[in-house]
C-alpha positions in Angstrom: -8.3 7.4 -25.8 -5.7 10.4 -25.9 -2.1 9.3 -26.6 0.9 10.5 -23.9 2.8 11.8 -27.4 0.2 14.0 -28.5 -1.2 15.3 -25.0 -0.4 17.3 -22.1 -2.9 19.6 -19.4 -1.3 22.5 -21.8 -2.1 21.2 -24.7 -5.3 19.9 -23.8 -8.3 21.8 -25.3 -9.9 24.3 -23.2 -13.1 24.3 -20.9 -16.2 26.2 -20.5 -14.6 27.4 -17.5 -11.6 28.8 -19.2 -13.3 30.7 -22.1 -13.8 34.0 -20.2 -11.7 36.3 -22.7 -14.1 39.2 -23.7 -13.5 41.3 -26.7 -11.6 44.1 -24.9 -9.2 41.2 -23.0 -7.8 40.8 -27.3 -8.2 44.8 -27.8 -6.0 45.1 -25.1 -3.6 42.1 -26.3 -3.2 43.2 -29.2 -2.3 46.6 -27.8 0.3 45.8 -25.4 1.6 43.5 -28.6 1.5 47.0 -31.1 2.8 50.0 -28.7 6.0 48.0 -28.7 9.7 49.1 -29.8 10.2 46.6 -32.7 6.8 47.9 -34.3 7.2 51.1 -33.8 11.0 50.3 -35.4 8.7 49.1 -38.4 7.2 52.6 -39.4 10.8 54.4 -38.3 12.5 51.8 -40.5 10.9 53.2 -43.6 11.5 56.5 -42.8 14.7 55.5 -43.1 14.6 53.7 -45.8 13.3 57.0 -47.3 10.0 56.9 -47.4 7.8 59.9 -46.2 5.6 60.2 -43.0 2.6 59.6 -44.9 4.2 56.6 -47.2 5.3 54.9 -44.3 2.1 55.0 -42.0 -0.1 53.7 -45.0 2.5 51.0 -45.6 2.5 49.8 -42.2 -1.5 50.2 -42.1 -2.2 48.1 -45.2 -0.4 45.7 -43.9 -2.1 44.8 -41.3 -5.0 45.1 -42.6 -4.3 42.4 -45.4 -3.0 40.1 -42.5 -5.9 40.6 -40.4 -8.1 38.1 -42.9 -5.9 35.0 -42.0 -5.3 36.1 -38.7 -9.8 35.9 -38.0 -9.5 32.8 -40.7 -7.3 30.6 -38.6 -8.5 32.2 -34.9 -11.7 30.6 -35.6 -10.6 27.2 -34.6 -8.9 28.1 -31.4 -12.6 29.7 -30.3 -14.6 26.6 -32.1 -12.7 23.9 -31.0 -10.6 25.0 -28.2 -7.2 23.7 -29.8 -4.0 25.4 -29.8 -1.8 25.9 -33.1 0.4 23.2 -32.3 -2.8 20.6 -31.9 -4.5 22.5 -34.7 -1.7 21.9 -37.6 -2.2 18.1 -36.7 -4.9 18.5 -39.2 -3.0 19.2 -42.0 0.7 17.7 -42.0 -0.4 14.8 -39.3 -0.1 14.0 -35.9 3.9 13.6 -36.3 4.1 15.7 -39.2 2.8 18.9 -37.2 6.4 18.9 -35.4 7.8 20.5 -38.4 5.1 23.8 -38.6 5.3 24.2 -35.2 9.4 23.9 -35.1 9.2 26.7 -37.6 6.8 28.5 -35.8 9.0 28.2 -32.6 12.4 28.6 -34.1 10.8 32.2 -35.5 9.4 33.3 -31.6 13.0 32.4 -30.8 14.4 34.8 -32.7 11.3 37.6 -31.7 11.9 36.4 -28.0 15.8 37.6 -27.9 15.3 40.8 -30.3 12.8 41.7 -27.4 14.9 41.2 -24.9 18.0 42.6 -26.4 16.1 46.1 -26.8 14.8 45.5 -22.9 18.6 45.1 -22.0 19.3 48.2 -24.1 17.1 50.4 -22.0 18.2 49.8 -18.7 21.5 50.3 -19.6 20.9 53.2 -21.3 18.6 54.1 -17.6 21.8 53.4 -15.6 24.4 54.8 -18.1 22.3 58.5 -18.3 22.2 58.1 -14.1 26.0 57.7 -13.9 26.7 59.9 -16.9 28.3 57.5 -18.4 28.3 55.0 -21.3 28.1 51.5 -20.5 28.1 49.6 -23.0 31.9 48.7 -23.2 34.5 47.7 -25.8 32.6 45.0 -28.6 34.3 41.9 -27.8 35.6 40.4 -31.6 33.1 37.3 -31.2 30.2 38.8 -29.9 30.3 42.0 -31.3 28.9 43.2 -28.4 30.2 45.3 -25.0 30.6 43.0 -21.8 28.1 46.3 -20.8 25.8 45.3 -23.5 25.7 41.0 -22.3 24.8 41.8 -19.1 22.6 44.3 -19.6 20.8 41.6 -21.8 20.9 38.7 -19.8 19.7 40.9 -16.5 16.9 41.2 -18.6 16.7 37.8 -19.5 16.3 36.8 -16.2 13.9 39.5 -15.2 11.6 37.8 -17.7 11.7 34.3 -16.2 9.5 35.1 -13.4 6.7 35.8 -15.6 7.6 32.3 -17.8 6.7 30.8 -15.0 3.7 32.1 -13.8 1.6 31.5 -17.2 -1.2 33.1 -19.5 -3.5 34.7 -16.7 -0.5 37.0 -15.2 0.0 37.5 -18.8 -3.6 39.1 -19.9 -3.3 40.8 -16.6 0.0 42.3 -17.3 -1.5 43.0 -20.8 -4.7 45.1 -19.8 -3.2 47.1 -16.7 -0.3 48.5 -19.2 -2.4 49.1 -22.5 -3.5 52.4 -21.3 -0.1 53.3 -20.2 1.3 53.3 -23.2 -1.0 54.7 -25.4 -0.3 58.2 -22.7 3.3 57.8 -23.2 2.9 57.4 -26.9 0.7 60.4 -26.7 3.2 62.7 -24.7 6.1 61.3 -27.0 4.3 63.0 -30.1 3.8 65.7 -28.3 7.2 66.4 -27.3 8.4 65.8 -31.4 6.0 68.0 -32.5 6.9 71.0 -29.8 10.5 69.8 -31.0 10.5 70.6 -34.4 8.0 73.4 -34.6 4.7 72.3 -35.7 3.8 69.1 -37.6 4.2 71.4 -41.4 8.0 70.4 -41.2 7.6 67.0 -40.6 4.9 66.1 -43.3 6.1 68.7 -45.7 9.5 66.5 -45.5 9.6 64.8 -48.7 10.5 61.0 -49.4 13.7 60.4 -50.7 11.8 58.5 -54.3 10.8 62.4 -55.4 12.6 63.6 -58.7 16.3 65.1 -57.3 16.0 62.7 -54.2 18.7 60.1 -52.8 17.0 57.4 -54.2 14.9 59.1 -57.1 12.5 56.9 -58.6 13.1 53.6 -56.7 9.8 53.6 -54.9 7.6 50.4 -55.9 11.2 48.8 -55.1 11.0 49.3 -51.7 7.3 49.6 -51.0 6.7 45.8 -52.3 9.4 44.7 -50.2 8.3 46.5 -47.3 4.7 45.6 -47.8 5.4 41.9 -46.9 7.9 42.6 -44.3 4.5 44.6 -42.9 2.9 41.4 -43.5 5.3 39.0 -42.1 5.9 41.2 -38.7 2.4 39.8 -37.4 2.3 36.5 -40.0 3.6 34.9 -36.9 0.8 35.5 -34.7 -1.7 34.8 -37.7 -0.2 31.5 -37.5 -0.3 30.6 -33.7 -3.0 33.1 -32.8 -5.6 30.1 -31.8 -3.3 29.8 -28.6 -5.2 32.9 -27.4 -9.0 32.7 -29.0 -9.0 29.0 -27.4 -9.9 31.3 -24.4 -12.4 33.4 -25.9 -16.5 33.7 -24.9 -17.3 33.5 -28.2 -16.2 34.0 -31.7 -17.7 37.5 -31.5 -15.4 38.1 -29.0 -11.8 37.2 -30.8 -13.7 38.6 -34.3 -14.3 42.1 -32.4 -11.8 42.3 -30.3 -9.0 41.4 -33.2 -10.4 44.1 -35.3 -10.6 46.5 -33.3 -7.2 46.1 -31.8 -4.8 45.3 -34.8 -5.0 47.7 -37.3 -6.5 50.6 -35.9 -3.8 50.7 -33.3 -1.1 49.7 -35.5 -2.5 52.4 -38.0 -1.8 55.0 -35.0 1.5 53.7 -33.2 2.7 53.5 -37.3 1.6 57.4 -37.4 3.1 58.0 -33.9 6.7 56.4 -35.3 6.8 58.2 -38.4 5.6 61.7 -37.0 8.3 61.2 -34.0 10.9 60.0 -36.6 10.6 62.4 -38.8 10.8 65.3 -36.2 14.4 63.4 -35.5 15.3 64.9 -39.2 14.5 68.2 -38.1 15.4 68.4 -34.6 19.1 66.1 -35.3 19.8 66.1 -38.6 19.3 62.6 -39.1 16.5 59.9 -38.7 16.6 58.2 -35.3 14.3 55.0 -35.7 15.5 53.1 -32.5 13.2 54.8 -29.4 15.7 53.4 -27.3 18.5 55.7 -29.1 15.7 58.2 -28.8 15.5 58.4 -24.8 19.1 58.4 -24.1 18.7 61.7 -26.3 17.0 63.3 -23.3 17.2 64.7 -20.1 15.8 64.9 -16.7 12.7 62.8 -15.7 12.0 62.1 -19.2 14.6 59.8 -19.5 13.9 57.9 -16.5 9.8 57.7 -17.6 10.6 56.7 -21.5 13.1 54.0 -20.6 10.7 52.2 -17.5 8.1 52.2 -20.4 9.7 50.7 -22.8 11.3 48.4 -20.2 7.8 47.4 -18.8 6.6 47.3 -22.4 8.9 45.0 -23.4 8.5 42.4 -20.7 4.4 42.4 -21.6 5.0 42.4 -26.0 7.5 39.4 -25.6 6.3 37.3 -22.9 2.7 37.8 -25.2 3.9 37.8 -28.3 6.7 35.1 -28.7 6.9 33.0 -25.6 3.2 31.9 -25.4 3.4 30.2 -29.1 7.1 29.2 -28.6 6.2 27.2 -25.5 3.1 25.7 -26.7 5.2 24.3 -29.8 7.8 23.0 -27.8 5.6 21.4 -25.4 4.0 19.6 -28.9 7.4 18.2 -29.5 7.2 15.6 -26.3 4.1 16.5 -24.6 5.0 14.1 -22.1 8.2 15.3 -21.4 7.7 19.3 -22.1 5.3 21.4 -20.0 4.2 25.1 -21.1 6.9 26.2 -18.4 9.4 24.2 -19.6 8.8 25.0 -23.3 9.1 28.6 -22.3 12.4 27.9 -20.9 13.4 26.5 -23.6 12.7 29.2 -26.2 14.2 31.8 -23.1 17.7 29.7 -23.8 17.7 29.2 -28.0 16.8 33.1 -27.6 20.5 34.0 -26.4 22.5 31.5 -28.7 20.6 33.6 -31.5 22.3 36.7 -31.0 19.8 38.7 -31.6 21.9 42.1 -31.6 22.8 40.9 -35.0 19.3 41.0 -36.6 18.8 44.7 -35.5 22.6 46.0 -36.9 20.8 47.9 -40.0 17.1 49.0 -40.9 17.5 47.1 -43.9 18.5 43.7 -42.0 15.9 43.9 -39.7 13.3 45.1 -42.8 14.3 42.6 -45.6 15.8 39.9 -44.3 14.6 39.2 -40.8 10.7 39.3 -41.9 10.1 39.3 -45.3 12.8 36.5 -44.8 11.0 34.6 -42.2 7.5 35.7 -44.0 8.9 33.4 -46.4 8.8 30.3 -44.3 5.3 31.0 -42.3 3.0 32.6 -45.6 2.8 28.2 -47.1 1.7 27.2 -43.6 -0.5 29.6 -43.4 -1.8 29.0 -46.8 -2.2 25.1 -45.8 -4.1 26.0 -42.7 -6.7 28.2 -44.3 -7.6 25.2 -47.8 -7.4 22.8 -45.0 -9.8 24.5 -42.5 -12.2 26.2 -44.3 -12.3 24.3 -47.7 -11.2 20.7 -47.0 -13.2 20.4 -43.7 -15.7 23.3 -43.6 -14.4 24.2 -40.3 -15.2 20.7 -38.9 -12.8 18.5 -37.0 -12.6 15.1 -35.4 -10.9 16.9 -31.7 -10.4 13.3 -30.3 -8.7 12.4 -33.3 -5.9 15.3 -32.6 -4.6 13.3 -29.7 -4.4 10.0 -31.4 -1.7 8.2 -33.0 -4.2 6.2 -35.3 -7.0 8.2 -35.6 -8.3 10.0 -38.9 -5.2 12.3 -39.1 -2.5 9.7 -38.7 -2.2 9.7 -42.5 1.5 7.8 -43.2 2.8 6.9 -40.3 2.0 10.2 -38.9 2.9 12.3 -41.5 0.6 13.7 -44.5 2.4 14.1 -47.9 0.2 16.5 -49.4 1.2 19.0 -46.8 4.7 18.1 -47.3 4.6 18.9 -50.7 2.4 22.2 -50.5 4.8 23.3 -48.2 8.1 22.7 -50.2 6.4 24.1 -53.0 5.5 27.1 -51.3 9.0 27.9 -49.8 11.1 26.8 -52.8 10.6 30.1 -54.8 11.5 32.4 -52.5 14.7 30.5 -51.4 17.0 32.3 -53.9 15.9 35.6 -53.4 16.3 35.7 -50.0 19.9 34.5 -49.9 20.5 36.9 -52.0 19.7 39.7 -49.8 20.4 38.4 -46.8 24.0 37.4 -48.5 24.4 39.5 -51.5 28.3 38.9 -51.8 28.0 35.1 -51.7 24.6 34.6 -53.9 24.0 36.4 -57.0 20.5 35.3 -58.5 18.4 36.6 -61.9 16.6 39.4 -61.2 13.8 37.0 -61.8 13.6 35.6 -58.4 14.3 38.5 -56.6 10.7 39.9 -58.0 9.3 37.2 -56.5 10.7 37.8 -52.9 9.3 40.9 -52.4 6.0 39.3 -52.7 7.2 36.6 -50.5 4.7 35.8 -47.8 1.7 36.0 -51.0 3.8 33.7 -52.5 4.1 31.4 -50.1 0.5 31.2 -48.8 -1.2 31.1 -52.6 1.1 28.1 -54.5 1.1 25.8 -50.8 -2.7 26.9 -50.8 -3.6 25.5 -54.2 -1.2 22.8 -54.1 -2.2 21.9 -51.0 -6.1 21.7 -52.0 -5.2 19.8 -55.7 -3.7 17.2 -53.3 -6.1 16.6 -50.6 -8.7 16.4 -53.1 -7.0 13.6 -55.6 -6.5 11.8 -52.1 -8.3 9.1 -50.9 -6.9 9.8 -47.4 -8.5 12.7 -46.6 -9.8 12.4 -43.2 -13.8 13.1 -43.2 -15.3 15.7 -41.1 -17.0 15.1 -38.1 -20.4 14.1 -37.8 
């Protein structure tokens, strides 16, 4: 018998009935998700960290094509066993202990949830300020740091969003497959108009990096790609983590497997190129890199203003309500499943989202880059490291589903809580702890140069030490719960 603290209708696992996501319903997830402002910020951010065109793009690309392997790994069990993250982790840390992956998990969509909408706010008021001829945003008010243009403008399009909280995953994948093909035409036309812009694509891949021999930052390459590369990693290490909340749905595991291939880094690969070509062409045709799109369309005029900022608007609304609020809400609703629906989990993450301050997190390339996720890479890479020794070595893929909802069944562990994951997960954090307050804080931290190394390889950091630790433990204990019959 299922216990009221582990189970809702959300959490529940899914149906024949609701399996009915083909391939192309995750192709086209995945990209509504990708032709999105903050990734194509990603490519555009290492053009302005210095990197070339080409540099960038195959940073980006790799990427996501390393992440890709835990992303199929740990989407297996949503389509095997119909279980969403939140249930799934029960697993590994416990049916109590789970609170605490998916409370990081959550805390992270949080912080994705308001940078999403903060960027949605920024376009309509950059829509309404180029109608008026005027600029909006207002005088930054000391605490905020922000124009009382700027706070409205944001919290309209908070509340723009709330309409699709409510109405769940099915407007969602809906929303998701109308717009894909949008975008990737106003993606198309955007190149376009760079390349017209700055006369031919010679100028912009003949540009060269600023590592070369004479350059700003002449021979200080490998310093930034590392870092970069994980940050790469770590912008879709969320969705590795929670993406069983969406292959719970699928036909079959052909479906998620083909689908998720053919969606993530192929179209990351070209919205990466798209960034960095239309970037680039910002150096020529400005003098200066412009990586925000946003900043981009207010540089415009005439109906292509009006077209670039409705995309990005309706863009937005699809990436974040996808992206962040569907795992945000399921891990709340975990938390007190008989007290926390999907809806009201969503509302929840919609409200942490604002007291983030989110504006904050995009001030600098570098912030957003190096701190925000190679920072948070730091904190998801052990779970996701736990997830895969548990799933696939521990259990062979085999779990005990039942079990997932009970308070004594074979995952109960102590009291709830399993103390192998505990320390896998500790261990796997630990090391990159000082390296990332001292970039995210340089003036207040000063570490060896030691464990600063080891945060640019952050997220593999994480994920191998909790991984083996993890697997040492389970196997030296004698309450390892057996796998299903």
């Amino acid at each position: 018998m299922t216990d009221d603290s582990l189970w809702n209708p959300d959490l529940a696992p899914t149906g024949q009935e609701q399996r009915n996501w083909a391939w192309y319903h995750y192709a086209a997830l995945w990209i509504g998700m990708i032709v999105a402002v903050p990734a194509w910020m990603l490519a555009a951010g290492l053009v302005e960290q210095g990197m070339s065109a080409g540099q960038a793009a195959l940073t980006v690309l790799l990427g996501n094509l390393i992440v890709l392997v835990p992303m199929l790994l740990i989407g297996h069990a949503g389509a095997r066993h119909g279980i969403p993250y939140a249930v799934l982790v029960r697993a590994s840390f416990g049916t109590t202990g789970a609170r605490l992956p998916a409370l990081a998990r959550a805390l992270v969509a949080c912080g994705w949830y308001g940078i999403q909408t903060w960027i949605g706010g920024e376009a309509l008021l950059t829509l309404l300020g180029v109608a008026l001829g005027t600029d909006l945003r207002g005088t930054p008010h000391p605490m905020l740091g922000i124009g009382s243009g700027q706070l409205i403008a944001f919290l309209g399009f908070w509340a723009i969003q709330l309409f699709f909280v409510r109405k769940g995953l099915l407007t969602i994948r809906r929303l998701e497959t109308w717009t894909a093909p949008v975008k990737i035409l106003v993606c198309i036309a955007l190149v376009w108009w760079a390349v017209d812009a700055a006369g031919g694509l010679g100028p912009i891949f003949h540009a060269p990096s600023a590592f070369v021999p004479g350059g700003a930052k002449q021979g200080q390459f490998w310093a930034v790609f590392w870092p970069a590369l994980t940050a790469m990693i770590g912008y879709w290490a969320t969705l590795a983590l929670n993406i069983p909340d969406f292959t719970r749905f699928a036909r079959s595991q052909r479906d998620q497997l083909i689908g998720q291939s053919v969606g993530l880094p192929p179209m990351m690969g070209l919205i990466a190129l798209a960034s960095v070509i239309t970037t680039s062409a910002t150096v020529v045709i400005y003098g200066e890199a412009i990586w925000d799109p946003v900043a981009l369309s207010g540089t415009f005029t005439g109906p292509l203003v009006l077209l670039g900022l409705v995309v990005i608007s309706i863009d937005t609304i699809s990436c974040n309500i996808a992206a962040n609020l569907v795992s945000s809400a399921y891990d709340f609703s975990s938390l007190w499943p008989s007290r926390i629906s999907y809806r009201t989990g969503g509302m929840i993450t919609a409200t942490i989202a604002v007291l983030m301050m989110p504006w904050k997190l995009l001030a600098s390339s570098g912030g957003y880059i190096f701190v925000w996720l190679a920072g948070y890479s730091a904190l998801l890479g052990p779970i996701a490291g736990i997830l895969i020794a548990d799933y696939w070595l521990i259990r062979r893929t085999q779990l005990q589903v039942d079990d997932l909802y009970r308070a004594d069944g074979a995952y109960r562990y102590r009291a709830g809580w399993n103390p192998a994951a505990l320390v896998a997960f500790a261990a796997g954090v630990l090391p990159n702890l000082p390296g990332f307050l001292a970039t995210a804080a340089p003036r207040a931290f000063s570490v060896a140069p030691m464990w600063l190394a080891i945060y640019t390889w952050a997220w593999f950091v994480g994920l191998a030490i909790a991984g083996i630790v993890y697997l040492g433990l389970m196997r030296l204990s004698p309450r390892v719960a057996a796998p299903a019959a």
